[in-house]
N, C-alpha and C positions, 0 to 999 in steps of 0.2 A: 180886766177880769176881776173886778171885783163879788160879784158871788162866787162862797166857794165850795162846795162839791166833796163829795168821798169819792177815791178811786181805791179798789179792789182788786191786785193784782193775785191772778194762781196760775199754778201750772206746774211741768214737769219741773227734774231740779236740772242744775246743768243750763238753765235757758238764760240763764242772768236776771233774774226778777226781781234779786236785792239792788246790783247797780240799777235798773232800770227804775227802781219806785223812788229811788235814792234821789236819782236825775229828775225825778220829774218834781218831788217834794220842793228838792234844793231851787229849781226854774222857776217853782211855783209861791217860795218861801210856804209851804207846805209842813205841817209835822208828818216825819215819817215812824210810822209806829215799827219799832224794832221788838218782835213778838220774842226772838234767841234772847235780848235784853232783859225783858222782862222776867223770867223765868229766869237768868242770871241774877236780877234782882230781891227775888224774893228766895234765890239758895242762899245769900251775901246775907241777908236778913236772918236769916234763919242760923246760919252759921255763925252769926254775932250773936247770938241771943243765947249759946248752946243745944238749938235743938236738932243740929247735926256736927259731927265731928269723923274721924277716924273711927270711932268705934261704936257709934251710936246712930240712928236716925230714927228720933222721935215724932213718930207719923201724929200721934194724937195733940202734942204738942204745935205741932205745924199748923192744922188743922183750926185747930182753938183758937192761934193768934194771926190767922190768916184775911180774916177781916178787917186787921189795922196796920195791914202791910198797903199802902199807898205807892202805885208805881205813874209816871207819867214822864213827857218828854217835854226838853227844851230847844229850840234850836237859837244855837250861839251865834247872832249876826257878826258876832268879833270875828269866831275861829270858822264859823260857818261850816260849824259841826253840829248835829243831834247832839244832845247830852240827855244820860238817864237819871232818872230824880228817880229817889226813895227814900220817902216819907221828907220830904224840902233838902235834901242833901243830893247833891253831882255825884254818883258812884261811877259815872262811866268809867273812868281810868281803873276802878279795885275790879269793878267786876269781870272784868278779862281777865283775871289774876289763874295762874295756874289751880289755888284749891277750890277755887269757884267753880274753872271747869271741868274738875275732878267728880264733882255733887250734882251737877243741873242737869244731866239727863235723869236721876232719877226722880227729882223730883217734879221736872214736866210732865213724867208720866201720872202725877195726882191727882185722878178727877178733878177731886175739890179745887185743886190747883187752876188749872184748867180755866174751870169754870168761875172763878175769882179774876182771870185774865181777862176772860170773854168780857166780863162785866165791867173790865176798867177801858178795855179798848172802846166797849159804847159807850162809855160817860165821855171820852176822849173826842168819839165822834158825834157828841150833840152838835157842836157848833161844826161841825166840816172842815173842810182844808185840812183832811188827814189822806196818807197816803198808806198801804199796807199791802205787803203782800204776804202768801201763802200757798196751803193749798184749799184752804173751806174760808177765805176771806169772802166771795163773793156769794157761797152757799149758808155758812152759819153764821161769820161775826158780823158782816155786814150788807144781809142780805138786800138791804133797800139804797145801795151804796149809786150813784148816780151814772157811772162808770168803771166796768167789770171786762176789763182784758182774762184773756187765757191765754198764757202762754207757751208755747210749742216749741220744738226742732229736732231736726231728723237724730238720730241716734250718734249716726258716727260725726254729726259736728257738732253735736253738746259731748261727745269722747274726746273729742278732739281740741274741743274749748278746754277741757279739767284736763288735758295731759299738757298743753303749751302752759297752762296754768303752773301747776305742778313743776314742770322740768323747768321753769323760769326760778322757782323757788329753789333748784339744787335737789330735787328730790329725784329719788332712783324708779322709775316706774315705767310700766309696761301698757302700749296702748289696749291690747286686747281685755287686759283686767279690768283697765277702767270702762271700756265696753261693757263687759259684763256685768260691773259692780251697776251702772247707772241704769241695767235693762231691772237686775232686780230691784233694784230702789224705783223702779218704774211699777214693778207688779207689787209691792209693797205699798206704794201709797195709794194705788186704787181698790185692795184687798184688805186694808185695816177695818177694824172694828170701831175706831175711834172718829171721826170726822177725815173720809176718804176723799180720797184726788178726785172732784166731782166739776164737771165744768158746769156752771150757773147756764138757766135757758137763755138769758137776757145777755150772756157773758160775748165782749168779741173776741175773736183769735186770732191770734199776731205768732204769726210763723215768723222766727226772724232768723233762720236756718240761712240765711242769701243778706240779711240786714246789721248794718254796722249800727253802733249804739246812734250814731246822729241819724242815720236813717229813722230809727226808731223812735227820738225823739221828735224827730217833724212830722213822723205819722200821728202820734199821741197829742203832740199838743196842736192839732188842729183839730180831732175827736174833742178834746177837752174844752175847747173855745165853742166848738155846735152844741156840747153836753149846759155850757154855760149860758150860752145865749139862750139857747132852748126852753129855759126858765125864766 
């Protein structure tokens, strides 16, 4: 397989579409674009510079120097891990940092922000062998992407995935909430105003409600070997 391809992964949440683009990047020595990352990168930036703190969020500030915020990925054949670069420097390990995730939902929600992402994820995918998911990966960022899954599953076994999730962690929770919580996070992301849960015409769907992740992987990379050849 030497030509390489964009793949576009969207869909509901709960479905596993971070392990699954994860698995296919890592099979494929593939960059996988970590979109949560980035937007962690550029709050870590902004929070070094002082244009956000406890008491302040300097929107116009942000803004201004938003343009010389460089974010991009490596993957580490040693650890055989993604790593986040911002601006030539490895942040992965700060940016998981508690005051980072304290900041980065407000500042994803910045147009401008946004749309400074979109732009580095296409410069990412000139040369291909990127992997991404979301939920407008296969409608807005990468709409000419070679390979566009949508990913599906029934309600009560993406419930059921996030509570065995959960209760492995030691946490105290109750199945019917998380039902509930994942139907609304359901009418939420096809109801936003901002780039809604939209299955691409060209997209295929992969129910994997009955499919273990290796199932899932010998279905995808045999798509990906016809997407290949195909060119």
């Amino acid at each position: 397989m030497n030509k390489k391809i964009i793949i576009a992964i969207d869909g509901y949440s709960s479905c596993g579409k971070s392990t699954f683009a994860k698995s296919i990047a890592r099979e494929l020595k593939y960059i996988y674009i970590d979109s949560g990352a980035m937007y962690r990168a550029v709050t870590l930036c902004c929070m070094r510079n002082g244009y956000i703190d406890h008491n302040q969020f300097d929107l116009n500030a942000i803004l201004n120097n938003l343009g010389r915020m460089q974010v991009w990925f490596n993957f580490n054949n040693d650890t055989q891990v993604n790593e986040t670069i911002l601006n030539s420097e490895n942040v992965e390990n700060e940016i998981r940092g508690i005051e980072v995730s304290a900041h980065v939902s407000k500042v994803s929600q910045i147009h401008e922000v946004r749309e400074r992402m979109v732009e580095l994820q296409r410069q990412m995918g000139a040369n291909k062998g990127i992997v991404m998911d979301g939920r407008d990966i296969g409608t807005v960022v990468f709409p000419e992407a070679e390979l566009k899954i949508f990913m599906t599953a029934s309600v009560d076994i993406r419930a059921q995935r996030r509570y065995d999730e959960l209760i492995a962690k030691g946490d105290k929770v109750v199945f019917g909430e998380i039902k509930r919580n994942i139907i609304a996070r359901d009418i939420a992301d096809e109801n936003r105003d901002i780039s809604p849960l939209r299955r691409a015409e060209d997209a295929i769907v992969l129910d994997n409600s009955r499919m273990s992740v290796k199932d899932q992987m010998i279905w995808v990379m045999d798509l990906i070997e016809k997407r290949i050849n195909a060119g």
